[in-house]
N, C-alpha and C positions, 0 to 999 in steps of 0.2 A: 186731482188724481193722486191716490198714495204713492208714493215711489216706490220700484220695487227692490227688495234686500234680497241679495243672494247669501243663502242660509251655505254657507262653508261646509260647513259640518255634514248637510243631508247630502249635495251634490259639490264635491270638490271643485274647483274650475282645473281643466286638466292643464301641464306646464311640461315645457320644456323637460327640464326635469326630470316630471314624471314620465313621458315617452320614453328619455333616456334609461330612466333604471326600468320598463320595461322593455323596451329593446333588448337590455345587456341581458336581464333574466331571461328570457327566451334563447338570447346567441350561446349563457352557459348553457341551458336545459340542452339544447341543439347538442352540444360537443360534448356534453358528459353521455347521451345518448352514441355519436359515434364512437367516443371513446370507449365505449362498453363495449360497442358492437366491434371492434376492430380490435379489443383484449380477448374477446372470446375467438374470434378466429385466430387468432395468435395464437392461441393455447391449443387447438383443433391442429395446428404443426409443429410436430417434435423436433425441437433441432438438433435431437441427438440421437437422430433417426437420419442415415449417413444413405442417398439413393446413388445407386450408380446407373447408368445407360451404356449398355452392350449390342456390339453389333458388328457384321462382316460378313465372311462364308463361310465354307465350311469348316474350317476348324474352330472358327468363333460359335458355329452352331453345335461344336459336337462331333467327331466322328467314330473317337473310340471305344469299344464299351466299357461304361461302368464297372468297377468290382466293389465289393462288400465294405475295403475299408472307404469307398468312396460315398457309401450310402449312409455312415453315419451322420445324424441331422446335430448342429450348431443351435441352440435357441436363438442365438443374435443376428443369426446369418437367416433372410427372406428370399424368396424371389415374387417377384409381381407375375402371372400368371398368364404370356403373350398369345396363345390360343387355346381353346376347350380341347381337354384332352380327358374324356370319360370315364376311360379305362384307369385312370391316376386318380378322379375323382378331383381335376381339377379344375376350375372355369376361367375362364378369360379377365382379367380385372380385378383378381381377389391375389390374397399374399398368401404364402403358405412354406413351409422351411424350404430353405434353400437345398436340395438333393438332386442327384440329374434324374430325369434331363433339364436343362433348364429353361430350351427355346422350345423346339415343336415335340409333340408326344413322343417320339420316337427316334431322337438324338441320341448321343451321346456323352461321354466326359467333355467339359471345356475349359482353355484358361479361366471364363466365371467361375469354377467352383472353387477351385484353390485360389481366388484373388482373394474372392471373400472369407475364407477359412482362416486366410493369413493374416488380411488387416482384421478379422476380428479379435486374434491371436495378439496381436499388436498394439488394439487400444484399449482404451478402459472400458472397464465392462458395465460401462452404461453407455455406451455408443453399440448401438442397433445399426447395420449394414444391412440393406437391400438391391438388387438385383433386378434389372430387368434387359430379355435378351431378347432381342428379332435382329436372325439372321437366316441367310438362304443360298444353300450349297452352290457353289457355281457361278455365283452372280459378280459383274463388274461394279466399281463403285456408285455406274450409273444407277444401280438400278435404288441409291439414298437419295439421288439428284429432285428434288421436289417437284421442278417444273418441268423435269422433260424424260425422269422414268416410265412413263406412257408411252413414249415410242422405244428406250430402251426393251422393255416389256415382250411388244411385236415381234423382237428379234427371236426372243431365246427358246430353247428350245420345250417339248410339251414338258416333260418331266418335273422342266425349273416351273414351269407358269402353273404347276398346281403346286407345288410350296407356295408361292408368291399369292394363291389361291386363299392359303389359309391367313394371310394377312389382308382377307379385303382388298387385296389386288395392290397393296399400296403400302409396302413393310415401313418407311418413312413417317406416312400417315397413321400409321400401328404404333410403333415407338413412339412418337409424340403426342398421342393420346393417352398411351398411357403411363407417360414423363407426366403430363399433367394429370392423372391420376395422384401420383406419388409423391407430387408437390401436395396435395392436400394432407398428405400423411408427415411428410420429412421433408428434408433438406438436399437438393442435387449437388454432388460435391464431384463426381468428375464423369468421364467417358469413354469406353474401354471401345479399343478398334481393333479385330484381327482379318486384314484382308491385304490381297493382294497379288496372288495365285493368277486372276481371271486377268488381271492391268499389267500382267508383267512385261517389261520395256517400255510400259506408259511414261513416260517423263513429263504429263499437264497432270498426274496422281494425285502429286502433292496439291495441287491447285486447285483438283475437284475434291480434295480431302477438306480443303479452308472452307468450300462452299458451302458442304455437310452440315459440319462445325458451326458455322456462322452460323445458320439458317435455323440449327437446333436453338442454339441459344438466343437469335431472335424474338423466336416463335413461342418458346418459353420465355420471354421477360426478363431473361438472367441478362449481366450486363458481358458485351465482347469481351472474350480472351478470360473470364471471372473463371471459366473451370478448366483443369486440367483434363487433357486428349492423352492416353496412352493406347501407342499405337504397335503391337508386334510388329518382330523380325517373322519372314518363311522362313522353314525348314531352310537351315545352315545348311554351306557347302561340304563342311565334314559329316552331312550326316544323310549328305546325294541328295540334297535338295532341289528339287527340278524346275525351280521357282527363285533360285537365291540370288540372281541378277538382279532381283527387286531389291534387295536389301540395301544395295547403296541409295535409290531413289528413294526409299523410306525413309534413309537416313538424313535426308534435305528437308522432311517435314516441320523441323521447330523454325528453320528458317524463314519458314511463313504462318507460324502460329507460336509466337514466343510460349507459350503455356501449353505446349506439347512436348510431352519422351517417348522416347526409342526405349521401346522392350528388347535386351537379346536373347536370340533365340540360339544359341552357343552353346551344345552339352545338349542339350533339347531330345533326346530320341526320337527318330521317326522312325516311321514302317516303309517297308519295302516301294510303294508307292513313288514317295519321295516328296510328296505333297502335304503328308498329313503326318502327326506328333501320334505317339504312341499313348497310352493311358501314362504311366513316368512322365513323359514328354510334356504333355498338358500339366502336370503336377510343378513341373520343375518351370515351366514358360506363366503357370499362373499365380505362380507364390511370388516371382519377378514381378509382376504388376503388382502385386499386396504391397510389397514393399518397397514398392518407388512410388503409390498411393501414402503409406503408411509415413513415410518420409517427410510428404509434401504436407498432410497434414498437421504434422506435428511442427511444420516449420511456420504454421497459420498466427 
């Protein structure tokens, strides 16, 4: 019998070796492929695209009317678009300049407008600021509570449950949808809060305020305590605030969220009510948040 030659050259015998450098050729092809895919969605978020998340009642939603020098639009200054409002030509989930109103069609001025006017005023003009607000006249902090605004809900009265209406029933579940909108666009750098009106004498506020807070940041990915909470003062007592007993309970909030400030609301003009900030008032309480924003991140 002839012995048989294995011919090298036609059919290599495979080795060790050769496994090895194909393994590793395949593990690089593998990770220059994620790596491609995980630069292109990096690039698909601006980070110099600054989003803020707004929320409370009603003076965070707006009460006073707009005037003319308030409609001048910012190019840097967005807001993200919290419900369809037709008559504006606006839709739910799209970005568009930031002008009032900025929560539901038919708000008013809020600290949002002058927060953003300010800190756009403040940083360099390649920092794009955006905006997004759901909030709902009247309501207690219950009603951001994620697991148990559903029976909050049952209590209040028809008026509030058709605001609450235009939020899908579930303002909480509105705002963080479309936080996570926003994330696909920019960067979440903080959270503007103006409530307190509906909790006044509440003393667990501060406590249902951490939950909020948490819960936002949870559910967004960001890491605890990573963004700043600016939270208004009510309408001051020099200004017959009929709500200013809350102020001192507001002012206990950074003791249970180290990375929260007190806005004050000091000089602030209200109206006759005693509840709500005047068109000035909002100007003057929303330029305070631009720049205790504008502050923190320059101190980044």
């Amino acid at each position: 019998m002839i012995p048989f030659k294995y011919n090298a050259m036609i059919n290599p015998i495979p080795s060790k070796k050769t496994d090895f450098l194909k393994k590793s050729t395949f593990k690089l092809l593998l990770i220059s492929f994620l790596t491609s895919f995980c630069t292109i969605n990096s690039f698909a978020q601006d980070p110099n695209f600054y989003i803020f998340l707004s929320f409370g009642q009603s003076n965070m939603e707006g009460s006073a009317k707009y005037e003319s020098q308030d409609t001048v639009a910012n190019e840097r200054f967005k807001v993200l678009q919290a419900v369809d409002c037709p008559d504006l030509n606006r839709e739910m989930g799209n970005w568009y300049p930031a002008v009032p109103p900025l929560s539901r069609c038919n708000t008013g001025l809020t600290p949002g407008d002058y927060f953003g006017r300010t800190l756009a005023e403040s940083l360099p003009d390649s920092i794009k600021i955006g905006i997004i607000n759901v909030s709902v006249g009247g309501c207690k902090i219950e009603l951001f509570e994620k697991d148990s605004y559903e029976s909050y809900v049952e209590t209040t009265p028809g008026w509030m449950k058709g605001m609450i209406a235009q939020y899908n029933g579930n303002p909480y579940g509105r705002l963080l949808d479309l936080a996570k909108i926003a994330q696909k666009d920019g960067v979440i750098k903080g959270i503007l809060l103006h409530q307190g009106e509906s909790n006044t004498g509440d003393e667990s506020w501060p406590r249902k305020v951490e939950g909020v807070y948490d819960n936002l940041l949870g559910d967004l990915g960001l890491v605890p305590d990573s963004v700043p909470l600016l939270a208004g003062e009510l309408v001051s007592a020099d200004q017959g605030g009929k709500c200013a007993s809350m102020n001192p309970i507001i002012a206990t909030l950074p003791e249970l969220i180290p990375n929260s400030y007190v806005i004050s609301s000091e000089d602030c003009e209200a109206i006759s009510d005693g509840l709500h900030f005047s068109a000035a008032g909002y100007r003057l309480l929303g330029s305070r948040y631009g720049e205790q924003m504008a502050q923190l991140l320059m101190e980044e």
